[in-house]
C-alpha positions as CSV (number, residue, x, y, z in Angstrom):
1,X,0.0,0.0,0.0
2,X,1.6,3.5,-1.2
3,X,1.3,7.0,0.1
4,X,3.7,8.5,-2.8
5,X,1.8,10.2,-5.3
6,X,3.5,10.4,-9.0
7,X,2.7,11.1,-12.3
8,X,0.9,8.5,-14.5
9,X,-1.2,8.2,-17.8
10,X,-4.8,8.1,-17.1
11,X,-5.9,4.5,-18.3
12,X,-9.6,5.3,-19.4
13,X,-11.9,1.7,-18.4
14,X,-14.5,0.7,-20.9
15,X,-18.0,0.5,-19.3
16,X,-19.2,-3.0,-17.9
17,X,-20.4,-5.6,-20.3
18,X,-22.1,-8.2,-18.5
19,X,-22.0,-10.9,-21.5
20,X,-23.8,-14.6,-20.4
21,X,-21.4,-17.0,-18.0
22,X,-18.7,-14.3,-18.1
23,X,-17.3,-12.8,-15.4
24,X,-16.5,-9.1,-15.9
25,X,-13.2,-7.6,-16.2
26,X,-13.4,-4.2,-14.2
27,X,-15.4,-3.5,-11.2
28,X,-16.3,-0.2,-11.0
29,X,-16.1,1.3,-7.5
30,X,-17.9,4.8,-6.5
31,X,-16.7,7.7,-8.0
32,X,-14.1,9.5,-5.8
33,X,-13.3,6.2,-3.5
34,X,-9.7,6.4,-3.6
35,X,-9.2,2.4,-2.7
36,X,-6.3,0.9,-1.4
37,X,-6.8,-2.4,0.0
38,X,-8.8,-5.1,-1.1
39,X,-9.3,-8.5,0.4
40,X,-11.9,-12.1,-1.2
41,X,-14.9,-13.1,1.2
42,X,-17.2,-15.6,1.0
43,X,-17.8,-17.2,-2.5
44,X,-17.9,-14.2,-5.1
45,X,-17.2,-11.7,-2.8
46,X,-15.2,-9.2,-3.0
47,X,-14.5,-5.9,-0.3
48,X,-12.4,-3.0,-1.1
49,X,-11.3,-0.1,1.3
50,X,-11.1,3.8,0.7
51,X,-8.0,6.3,2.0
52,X,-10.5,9.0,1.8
53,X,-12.8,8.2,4.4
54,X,-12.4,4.5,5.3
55,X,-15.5,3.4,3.6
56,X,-15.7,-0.3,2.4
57,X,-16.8,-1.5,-0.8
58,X,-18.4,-5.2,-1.3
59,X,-18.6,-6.5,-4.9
60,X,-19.4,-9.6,-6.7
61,X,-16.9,-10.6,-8.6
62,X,-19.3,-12.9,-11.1
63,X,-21.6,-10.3,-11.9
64,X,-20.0,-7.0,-11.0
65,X,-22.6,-5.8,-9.1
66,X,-21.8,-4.0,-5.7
67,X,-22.6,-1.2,-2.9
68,X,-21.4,0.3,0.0
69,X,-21.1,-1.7,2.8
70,X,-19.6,0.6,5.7
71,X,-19.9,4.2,4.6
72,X,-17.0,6.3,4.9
73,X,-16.2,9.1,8.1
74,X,-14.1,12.1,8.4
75,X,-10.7,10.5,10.0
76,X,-11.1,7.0,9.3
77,X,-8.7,5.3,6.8
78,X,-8.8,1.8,5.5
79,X,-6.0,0.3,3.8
80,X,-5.2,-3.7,4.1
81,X,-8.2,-5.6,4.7
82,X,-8.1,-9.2,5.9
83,X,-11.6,-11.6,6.2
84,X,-12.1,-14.7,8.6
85,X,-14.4,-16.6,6.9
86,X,-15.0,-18.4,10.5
87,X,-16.9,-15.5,12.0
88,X,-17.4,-13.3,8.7
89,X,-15.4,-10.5,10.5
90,X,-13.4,-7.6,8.0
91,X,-10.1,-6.1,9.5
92,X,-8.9,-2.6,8.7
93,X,-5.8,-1.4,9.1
94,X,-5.7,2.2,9.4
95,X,-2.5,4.1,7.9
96,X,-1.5,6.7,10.0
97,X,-4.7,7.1,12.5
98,X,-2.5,4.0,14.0
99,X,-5.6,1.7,15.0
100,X,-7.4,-1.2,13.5
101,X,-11.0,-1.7,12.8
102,X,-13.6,-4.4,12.8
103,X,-17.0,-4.9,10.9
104,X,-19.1,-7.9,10.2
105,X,-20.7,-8.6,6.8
106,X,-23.6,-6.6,7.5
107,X,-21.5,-3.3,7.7
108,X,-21.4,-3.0,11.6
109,X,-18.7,-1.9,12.9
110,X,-18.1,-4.3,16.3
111,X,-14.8,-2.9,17.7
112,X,-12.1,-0.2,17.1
113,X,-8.1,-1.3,18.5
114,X,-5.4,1.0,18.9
115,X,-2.3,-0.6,17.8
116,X,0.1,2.4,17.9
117,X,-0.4,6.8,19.1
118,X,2.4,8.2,16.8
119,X,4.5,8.1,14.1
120,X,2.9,5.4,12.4
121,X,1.3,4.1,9.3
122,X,-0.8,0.7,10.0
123,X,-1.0,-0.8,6.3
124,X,-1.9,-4.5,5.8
125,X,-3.5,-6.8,7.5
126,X,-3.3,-10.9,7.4
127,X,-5.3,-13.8,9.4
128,X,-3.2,-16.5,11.1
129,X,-5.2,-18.6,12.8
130,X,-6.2,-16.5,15.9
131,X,-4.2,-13.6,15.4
132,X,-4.2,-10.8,12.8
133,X,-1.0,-9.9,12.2
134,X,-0.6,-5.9,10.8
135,X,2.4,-3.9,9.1
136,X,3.3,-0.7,10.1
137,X,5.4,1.1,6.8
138,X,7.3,3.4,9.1
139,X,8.7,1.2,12.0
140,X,10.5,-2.1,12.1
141,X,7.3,-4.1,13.7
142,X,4.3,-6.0,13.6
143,X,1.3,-5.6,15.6
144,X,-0.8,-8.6,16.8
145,X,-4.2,-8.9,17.7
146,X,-4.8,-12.6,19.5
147,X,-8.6,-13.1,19.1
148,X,-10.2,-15.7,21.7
149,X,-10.9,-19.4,20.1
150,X,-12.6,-19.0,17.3
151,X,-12.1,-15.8,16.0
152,X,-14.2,-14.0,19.1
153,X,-12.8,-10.4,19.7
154,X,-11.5,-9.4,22.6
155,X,-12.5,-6.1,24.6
156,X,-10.7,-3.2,24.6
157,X,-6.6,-3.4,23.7
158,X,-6.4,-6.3,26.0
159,X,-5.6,-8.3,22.8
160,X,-2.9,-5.9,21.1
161,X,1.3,-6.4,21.2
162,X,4.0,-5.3,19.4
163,X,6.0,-7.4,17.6
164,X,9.5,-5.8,16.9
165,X,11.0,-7.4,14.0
166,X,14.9,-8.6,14.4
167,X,17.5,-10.1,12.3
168,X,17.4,-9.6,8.6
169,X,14.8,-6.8,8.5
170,X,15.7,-3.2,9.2
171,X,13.6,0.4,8.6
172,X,15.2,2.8,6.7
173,X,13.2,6.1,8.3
174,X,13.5,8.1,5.0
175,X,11.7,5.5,2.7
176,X,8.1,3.1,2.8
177,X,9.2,-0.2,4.7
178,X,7.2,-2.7,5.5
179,X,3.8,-3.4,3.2
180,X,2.4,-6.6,2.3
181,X,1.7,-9.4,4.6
182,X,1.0,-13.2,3.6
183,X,1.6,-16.0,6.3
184,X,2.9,-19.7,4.9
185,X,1.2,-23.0,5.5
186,X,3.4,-23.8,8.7
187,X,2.3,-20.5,9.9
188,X,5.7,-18.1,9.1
189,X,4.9,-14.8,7.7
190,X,6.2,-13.2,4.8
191,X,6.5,-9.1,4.1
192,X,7.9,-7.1,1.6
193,X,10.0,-4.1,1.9
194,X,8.8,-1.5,-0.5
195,X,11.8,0.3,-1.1
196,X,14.5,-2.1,-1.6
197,X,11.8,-4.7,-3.1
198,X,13.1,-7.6,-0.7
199,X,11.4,-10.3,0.8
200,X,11.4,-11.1,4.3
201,X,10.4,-14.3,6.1
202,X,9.5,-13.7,10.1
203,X,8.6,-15.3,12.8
204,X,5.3,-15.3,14.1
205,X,6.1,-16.1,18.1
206,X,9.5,-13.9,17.8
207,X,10.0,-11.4,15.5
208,X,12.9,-13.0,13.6
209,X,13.3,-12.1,10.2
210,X,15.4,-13.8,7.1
211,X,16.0,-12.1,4.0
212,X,14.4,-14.6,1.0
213,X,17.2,-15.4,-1.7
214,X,15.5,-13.8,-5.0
215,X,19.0,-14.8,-6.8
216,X,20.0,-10.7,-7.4
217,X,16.2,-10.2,-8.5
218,X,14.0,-7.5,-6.4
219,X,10.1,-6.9,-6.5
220,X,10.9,-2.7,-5.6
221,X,7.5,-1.5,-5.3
222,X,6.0,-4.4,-4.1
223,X,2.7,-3.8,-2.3
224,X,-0.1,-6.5,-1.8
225,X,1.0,-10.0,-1.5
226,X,-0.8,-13.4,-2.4
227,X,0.5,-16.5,-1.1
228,X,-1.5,-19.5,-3.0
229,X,0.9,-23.3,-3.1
230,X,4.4,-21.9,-3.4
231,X,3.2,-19.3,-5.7
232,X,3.6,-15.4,-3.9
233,X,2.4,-12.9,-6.6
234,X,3.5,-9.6,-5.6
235,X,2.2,-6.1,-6.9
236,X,4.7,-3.7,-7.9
237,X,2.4,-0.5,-7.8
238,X,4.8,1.9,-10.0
239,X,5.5,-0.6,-12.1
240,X,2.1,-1.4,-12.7
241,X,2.5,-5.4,-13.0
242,X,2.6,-8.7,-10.6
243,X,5.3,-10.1,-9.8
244,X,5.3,-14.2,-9.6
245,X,7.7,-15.4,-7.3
246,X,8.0,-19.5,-7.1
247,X,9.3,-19.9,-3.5
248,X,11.3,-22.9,-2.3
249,X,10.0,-25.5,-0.1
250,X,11.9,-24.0,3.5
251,X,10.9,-20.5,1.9
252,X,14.8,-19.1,1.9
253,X,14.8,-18.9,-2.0
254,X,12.3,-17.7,-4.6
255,X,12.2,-17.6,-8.6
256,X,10.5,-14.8,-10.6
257,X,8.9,-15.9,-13.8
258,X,7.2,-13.9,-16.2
259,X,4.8,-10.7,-14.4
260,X,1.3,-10.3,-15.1
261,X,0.4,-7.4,-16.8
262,X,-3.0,-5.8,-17.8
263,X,-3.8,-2.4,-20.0
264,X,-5.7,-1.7,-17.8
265,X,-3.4,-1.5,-14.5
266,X,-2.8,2.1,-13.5
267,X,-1.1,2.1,-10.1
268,X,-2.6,-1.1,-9.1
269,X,-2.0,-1.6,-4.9
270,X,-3.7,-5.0,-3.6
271,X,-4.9,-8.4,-4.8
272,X,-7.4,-10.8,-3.9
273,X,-7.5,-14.0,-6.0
274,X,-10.3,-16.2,-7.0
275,X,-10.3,-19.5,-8.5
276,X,-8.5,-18.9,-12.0
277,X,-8.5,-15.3,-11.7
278,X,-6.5,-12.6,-9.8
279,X,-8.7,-8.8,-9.0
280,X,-6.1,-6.4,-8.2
281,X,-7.6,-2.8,-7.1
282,X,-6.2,0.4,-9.3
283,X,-5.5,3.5,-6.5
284,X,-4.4,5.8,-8.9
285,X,-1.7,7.4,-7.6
286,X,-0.6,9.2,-10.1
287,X,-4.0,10.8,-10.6
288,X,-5.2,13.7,-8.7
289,X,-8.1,12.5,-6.3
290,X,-12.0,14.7,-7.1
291,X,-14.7,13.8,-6.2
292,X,-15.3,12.6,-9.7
293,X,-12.7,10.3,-9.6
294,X,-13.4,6.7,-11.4
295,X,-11.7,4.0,-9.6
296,X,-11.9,0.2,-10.4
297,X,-11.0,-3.3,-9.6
298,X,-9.1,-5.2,-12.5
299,X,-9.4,-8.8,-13.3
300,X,-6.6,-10.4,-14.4
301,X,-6.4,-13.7,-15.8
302,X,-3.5,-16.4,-14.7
Protein backbone atom coordinates (compact mmCIF):
# COMPACT_ATOMS: atom_id res chain seq x y z
CA UNK A 1 0.00 0.00 0.00
CA UNK A 2 1.62 3.45 -1.15
CA UNK A 3 1.32 6.98 0.07
CA UNK A 4 3.68 8.47 -2.81
CA UNK A 5 1.82 10.21 -5.29
CA UNK A 6 3.54 10.40 -8.97
CA UNK A 7 2.66 11.14 -12.25
CA UNK A 8 0.91 8.47 -14.48
CA UNK A 9 -1.21 8.25 -17.76
CA UNK A 10 -4.78 8.14 -17.14
CA UNK A 11 -5.91 4.55 -18.32
CA UNK A 12 -9.61 5.32 -19.35
CA UNK A 13 -11.89 1.72 -18.43
CA UNK A 14 -14.52 0.70 -20.90
CA UNK A 15 -18.00 0.52 -19.29
CA UNK A 16 -19.24 -3.03 -17.87
CA UNK A 17 -20.39 -5.64 -20.34
CA UNK A 18 -22.06 -8.19 -18.47
CA UNK A 19 -22.00 -10.94 -21.48
CA UNK A 20 -23.83 -14.58 -20.37
CA UNK A 21 -21.39 -16.96 -18.01
CA UNK A 22 -18.72 -14.26 -18.15
CA UNK A 23 -17.28 -12.76 -15.42
CA UNK A 24 -16.54 -9.12 -15.88
CA UNK A 25 -13.15 -7.60 -16.17
CA UNK A 26 -13.35 -4.25 -14.20
CA UNK A 27 -15.35 -3.46 -11.16
CA UNK A 28 -16.32 -0.20 -10.97
CA UNK A 29 -16.05 1.33 -7.48
CA UNK A 30 -17.89 4.75 -6.54
CA UNK A 31 -16.74 7.69 -7.98
CA UNK A 32 -14.07 9.50 -5.76
CA UNK A 33 -13.29 6.18 -3.52
CA UNK A 34 -9.69 6.39 -3.57
CA UNK A 35 -9.18 2.42 -2.74
CA UNK A 36 -6.30 0.88 -1.44
CA UNK A 37 -6.83 -2.44 0.03
CA UNK A 38 -8.79 -5.15 -1.09
CA UNK A 39 -9.30 -8.53 0.42
CA UNK A 40 -11.92 -12.12 -1.19
CA UNK A 41 -14.85 -13.13 1.22
CA UNK A 42 -17.23 -15.56 1.00
CA UNK A 43 -17.77 -17.15 -2.49
CA UNK A 44 -17.88 -14.20 -5.10
CA UNK A 45 -17.16 -11.74 -2.84
CA UNK A 46 -15.21 -9.15 -3.02
CA UNK A 47 -14.48 -5.95 -0.35
CA UNK A 48 -12.37 -2.96 -1.14
CA UNK A 49 -11.29 -0.13 1.30
CA UNK A 50 -11.15 3.84 0.72
CA UNK A 51 -8.05 6.26 2.00
CA UNK A 52 -10.52 8.98 1.82
CA UNK A 53 -12.81 8.24 4.44
CA UNK A 54 -12.42 4.52 5.31
CA UNK A 55 -15.53 3.43 3.64
CA UNK A 56 -15.73 -0.30 2.42
CA UNK A 57 -16.85 -1.49 -0.77
CA UNK A 58 -18.41 -5.17 -1.30
CA UNK A 59 -18.61 -6.48 -4.89
CA UNK A 60 -19.41 -9.57 -6.67
CA UNK A 61 -16.88 -10.62 -8.60
CA UNK A 62 -19.34 -12.85 -11.11
CA UNK A 63 -21.61 -10.31 -11.93
CA UNK A 64 -19.96 -6.99 -10.99
CA UNK A 65 -22.59 -5.79 -9.10
CA UNK A 66 -21.80 -4.03 -5.67
CA UNK A 67 -22.57 -1.22 -2.94
CA UNK A 68 -21.39 0.27 0.02
CA UNK A 69 -21.15 -1.75 2.85
CA UNK A 70 -19.62 0.56 5.69
CA UNK A 71 -19.94 4.22 4.56
CA UNK A 72 -17.01 6.34 4.92
CA UNK A 73 -16.21 9.06 8.13
CA UNK A 74 -14.11 12.08 8.40
CA UNK A 75 -10.68 10.49 9.98
CA UNK A 76 -11.07 6.97 9.26
CA UNK A 77 -8.72 5.35 6.77
CA UNK A 78 -8.78 1.80 5.54
CA UNK A 79 -5.95 0.29 3.82
CA UNK A 80 -5.16 -3.70 4.09
CA UNK A 81 -8.22 -5.55 4.73
CA UNK A 82 -8.14 -9.18 5.88
CA UNK A 83 -11.59 -11.62 6.22
CA UNK A 84 -12.14 -14.69 8.64
CA UNK A 85 -14.38 -16.58 6.91
CA UNK A 86 -15.01 -18.44 10.52
CA UNK A 87 -16.92 -15.46 11.96
CA UNK A 88 -17.40 -13.30 8.74
CA UNK A 89 -15.42 -10.46 10.48
CA UNK A 90 -13.45 -7.62 8.04
CA UNK A 91 -10.11 -6.05 9.55
CA UNK A 92 -8.85 -2.56 8.67
CA UNK A 93 -5.82 -1.40 9.10
CA UNK A 94 -5.65 2.20 9.45
CA UNK A 95 -2.48 4.09 7.87
CA UNK A 96 -1.48 6.71 9.97
CA UNK A 97 -4.67 7.12 12.53
CA UNK A 98 -2.49 3.99 14.02
CA UNK A 99 -5.63 1.74 15.00
CA UNK A 100 -7.40 -1.18 13.46
CA UNK A 101 -11.03 -1.69 12.78
CA UNK A 102 -13.62 -4.41 12.85
CA UNK A 103 -16.97 -4.95 10.94
CA UNK A 104 -19.10 -7.87 10.18
CA UNK A 105 -20.69 -8.61 6.84
CA UNK A 106 -23.62 -6.59 7.46
CA UNK A 107 -21.48 -3.30 7.68
CA UNK A 108 -21.42 -2.95 11.60
CA UNK A 109 -18.71 -1.88 12.91
CA UNK A 110 -18.06 -4.30 16.35
CA UNK A 111 -14.76 -2.90 17.73
CA UNK A 112 -12.06 -0.25 17.12
CA UNK A 113 -8.13 -1.32 18.55
CA UNK A 114 -5.37 1.00 18.94
CA UNK A 115 -2.28 -0.58 17.81
CA UNK A 116 0.09 2.36 17.95
CA UNK A 117 -0.41 6.78 19.06
CA UNK A 118 2.42 8.24 16.80
CA UNK A 119 4.49 8.05 14.09
CA UNK A 120 2.92 5.43 12.42
CA UNK A 121 1.29 4.09 9.26
CA UNK A 122 -0.79 0.66 9.96
CA UNK A 123 -1.00 -0.79 6.34
CA UNK A 124 -1.92 -4.54 5.77
CA UNK A 125 -3.48 -6.81 7.55
CA UNK A 126 -3.31 -10.86 7.37
CA UNK A 127 -5.29 -13.77 9.41
CA UNK A 128 -3.22 -16.50 11.08
CA UNK A 129 -5.20 -18.63 12.75
CA UNK A 130 -6.20 -16.54 15.86
CA UNK A 131 -4.18 -13.63 15.43
CA UNK A 132 -4.24 -10.77 12.83
CA UNK A 133 -0.97 -9.88 12.15
CA UNK A 134 -0.64 -5.90 10.77
CA UNK A 135 2.37 -3.91 9.08
CA UNK A 136 3.28 -0.70 10.15
CA UNK A 137 5.38 1.06 6.83
CA UNK A 138 7.28 3.35 9.13
CA UNK A 139 8.74 1.19 12.03
CA UNK A 140 10.48 -2.11 12.07
CA UNK A 141 7.34 -4.13 13.71
CA UNK A 142 4.29 -6.01 13.59
CA UNK A 143 1.26 -5.60 15.59
CA UNK A 144 -0.79 -8.63 16.79
CA UNK A 145 -4.15 -8.85 17.70
CA UNK A 146 -4.77 -12.61 19.50
CA UNK A 147 -8.57 -13.13 19.13
CA UNK A 148 -10.20 -15.69 21.73
CA UNK A 149 -10.94 -19.40 20.10
CA UNK A 150 -12.58 -19.03 17.25
CA UNK A 151 -12.14 -15.84 16.04
CA UNK A 152 -14.19 -14.01 19.14
CA UNK A 153 -12.80 -10.40 19.71
CA UNK A 154 -11.46 -9.36 22.65
CA UNK A 155 -12.47 -6.13 24.61
CA UNK A 156 -10.65 -3.23 24.55
CA UNK A 157 -6.60 -3.44 23.74
CA UNK A 158 -6.39 -6.30 25.99
CA UNK A 159 -5.59 -8.30 22.77
CA UNK A 160 -2.88 -5.89 21.13
CA UNK A 161 1.31 -6.38 21.19
CA UNK A 162 3.98 -5.29 19.37
CA UNK A 163 6.04 -7.39 17.58
CA UNK A 164 9.49 -5.83 16.86
CA UNK A 165 10.98 -7.36 13.97
CA UNK A 166 14.89 -8.57 14.40
CA UNK A 167 17.47 -10.05 12.30
CA UNK A 168 17.39 -9.59 8.63
CA UNK A 169 14.81 -6.81 8.47
CA UNK A 170 15.74 -3.20 9.21
CA UNK A 171 13.64 0.38 8.61
CA UNK A 172 15.23 2.81 6.75
CA UNK A 173 13.25 6.13 8.33
CA UNK A 174 13.53 8.09 4.97
CA UNK A 175 11.71 5.54 2.65
CA UNK A 176 8.12 3.06 2.79
CA UNK A 177 9.19 -0.24 4.74
CA UNK A 178 7.20 -2.72 5.47
CA UNK A 179 3.82 -3.43 3.19
CA UNK A 180 2.36 -6.60 2.26
CA UNK A 181 1.72 -9.39 4.59
CA UNK A 182 0.99 -13.17 3.65
CA UNK A 183 1.57 -16.02 6.33
CA UNK A 184 2.87 -19.68 4.90
CA UNK A 185 1.19 -23.02 5.51
CA UNK A 186 3.41 -23.82 8.69
CA UNK A 187 2.26 -20.52 9.94
CA UNK A 188 5.65 -18.12 9.10
CA UNK A 189 4.86 -14.78 7.73
CA UNK A 190 6.17 -13.21 4.82
CA UNK A 191 6.51 -9.12 4.14
CA UNK A 192 7.85 -7.14 1.64
CA UNK A 193 10.02 -4.12 1.92
CA UNK A 194 8.78 -1.51 -0.46
CA UNK A 195 11.78 0.26 -1.06
CA UNK A 196 14.51 -2.13 -1.61
CA UNK A 197 11.78 -4.70 -3.07
CA UNK A 198 13.11 -7.59 -0.68
CA UNK A 199 11.38 -10.25 0.83
CA UNK A 200 11.37 -11.12 4.32
CA UNK A 201 10.35 -14.32 6.10
CA UNK A 202 9.48 -13.68 10.05
CA UNK A 203 8.64 -15.27 12.75
CA UNK A 204 5.28 -15.31 14.08
CA UNK A 205 6.14 -16.13 18.07
CA UNK A 206 9.51 -13.95 17.78
CA UNK A 207 9.97 -11.38 15.50
CA UNK A 208 12.91 -12.96 13.61
CA UNK A 209 13.31 -12.11 10.23
CA UNK A 210 15.38 -13.77 7.13
CA UNK A 211 15.98 -12.11 3.96
CA UNK A 212 14.42 -14.56 0.96
CA UNK A 213 17.24 -15.38 -1.67
CA UNK A 214 15.49 -13.81 -5.04
CA UNK A 215 19.05 -14.78 -6.85
CA UNK A 216 19.96 -10.71 -7.44
CA UNK A 217 16.23 -10.19 -8.48
CA UNK A 218 13.96 -7.47 -6.41
CA UNK A 219 10.12 -6.94 -6.54
CA UNK A 220 10.89 -2.72 -5.60
CA UNK A 221 7.48 -1.55 -5.30
CA UNK A 222 6.03 -4.39 -4.08
CA UNK A 223 2.70 -3.75 -2.33
CA UNK A 224 -0.14 -6.53 -1.77
CA UNK A 225 0.97 -10.03 -1.55
CA UNK A 226 -0.82 -13.44 -2.38
CA UNK A 227 0.48 -16.47 -1.12
CA UNK A 228 -1.48 -19.47 -2.96
CA UNK A 229 0.94 -23.30 -3.10
CA UNK A 230 4.40 -21.89 -3.44
CA UNK A 231 3.19 -19.31 -5.74
CA UNK A 232 3.62 -15.39 -3.94
CA UNK A 233 2.45 -12.92 -6.60
CA UNK A 234 3.51 -9.59 -5.59
CA UNK A 235 2.20 -6.12 -6.85
CA UNK A 236 4.69 -3.74 -7.88
CA UNK A 237 2.38 -0.54 -7.75
CA UNK A 238 4.78 1.95 -9.96
CA UNK A 239 5.53 -0.64 -12.14
CA UNK A 240 2.11 -1.42 -12.74
CA UNK A 241 2.52 -5.40 -12.97
CA UNK A 242 2.61 -8.75 -10.58
CA UNK A 243 5.33 -10.11 -9.82
CA UNK A 244 5.26 -14.15 -9.65
CA UNK A 245 7.69 -15.42 -7.31
CA UNK A 246 8.04 -19.46 -7.12
CA UNK A 247 9.35 -19.88 -3.50
CA UNK A 248 11.33 -22.89 -2.28
CA UNK A 249 10.00 -25.53 -0.13
CA UNK A 250 11.90 -23.98 3.47
CA UNK A 251 10.89 -20.48 1.85
CA UNK A 252 14.82 -19.09 1.89
CA UNK A 253 14.84 -18.93 -2.04
CA UNK A 254 12.33 -17.67 -4.57
CA UNK A 255 12.24 -17.60 -8.57
CA UNK A 256 10.54 -14.80 -10.61
CA UNK A 257 8.92 -15.93 -13.77
CA UNK A 258 7.21 -13.85 -16.21
CA UNK A 259 4.83 -10.67 -14.45
CA UNK A 260 1.34 -10.32 -15.12
CA UNK A 261 0.36 -7.41 -16.76
CA UNK A 262 -3.03 -5.78 -17.80
CA UNK A 263 -3.84 -2.44 -20.00
CA UNK A 264 -5.67 -1.71 -17.77
CA UNK A 265 -3.42 -1.48 -14.48
CA UNK A 266 -2.80 2.06 -13.50
CA UNK A 267 -1.10 2.12 -10.13
CA UNK A 268 -2.65 -1.15 -9.05
CA UNK A 269 -1.96 -1.65 -4.88
CA UNK A 270 -3.66 -5.04 -3.60
CA UNK A 271 -4.94 -8.38 -4.79
CA UNK A 272 -7.39 -10.77 -3.93
CA UNK A 273 -7.54 -14.05 -5.98
CA UNK A 274 -10.28 -16.18 -6.96
CA UNK A 275 -10.28 -19.46 -8.53
CA UNK A 276 -8.49 -18.89 -11.99
CA UNK A 277 -8.51 -15.29 -11.68
CA UNK A 278 -6.54 -12.64 -9.77
CA UNK A 279 -8.70 -8.75 -8.98
CA UNK A 280 -6.15 -6.37 -8.19
CA UNK A 281 -7.62 -2.83 -7.12
CA UNK A 282 -6.22 0.43 -9.27
CA UNK A 283 -5.50 3.47 -6.51
CA UNK A 284 -4.36 5.75 -8.87
CA UNK A 285 -1.70 7.40 -7.57
CA UNK A 286 -0.64 9.19 -10.06
CA UNK A 287 -4.04 10.82 -10.63
CA UNK A 288 -5.21 13.71 -8.66
CA UNK A 289 -8.11 12.53 -6.35
CA UNK A 290 -12.01 14.67 -7.05
CA UNK A 291 -14.66 13.76 -6.24
CA UNK A 292 -15.35 12.56 -9.74
CA UNK A 293 -12.66 10.31 -9.65
CA UNK A 294 -13.43 6.74 -11.35
CA UNK A 295 -11.73 3.96 -9.64
CA UNK A 296 -11.94 0.17 -10.38
CA UNK A 297 -11.03 -3.30 -9.62
CA UNK A 298 -9.08 -5.16 -12.47
CA UNK A 299 -9.44 -8.84 -13.35
CA UNK A 300 -6.60 -10.35 -14.41
CA UNK A 301 -6.38 -13.68 -15.84
CA UNK A 302 -3.51 -16.37 -14.74
Amino acid sequence: MKRTLLTFAVVLLAPLVFAQGEAPQTLALPNGFQPEGVAAGEGTTLYAGSLANGAIYEADVATGEGRVLVEGEAGRITVGLTFDARTGYLYAAGGTTGTAHVFDTAGTLLQTYTLNTEGTFVNDAILSGDNVYFTDSNRAVLYRLELSEGGALPGGDAGVSELPLTGAFTADPDAFNANGIEVAEDGTLIIVKSGTGELFTVDPETGESALIDLGGESVTNGDGLLLEGDTLYVVQNRDNRIAVVELSDDLTSGTLSEPLTNPNFDVPTTVAGFNDALYVVNARFGTEPTPDTEYAVVRVER
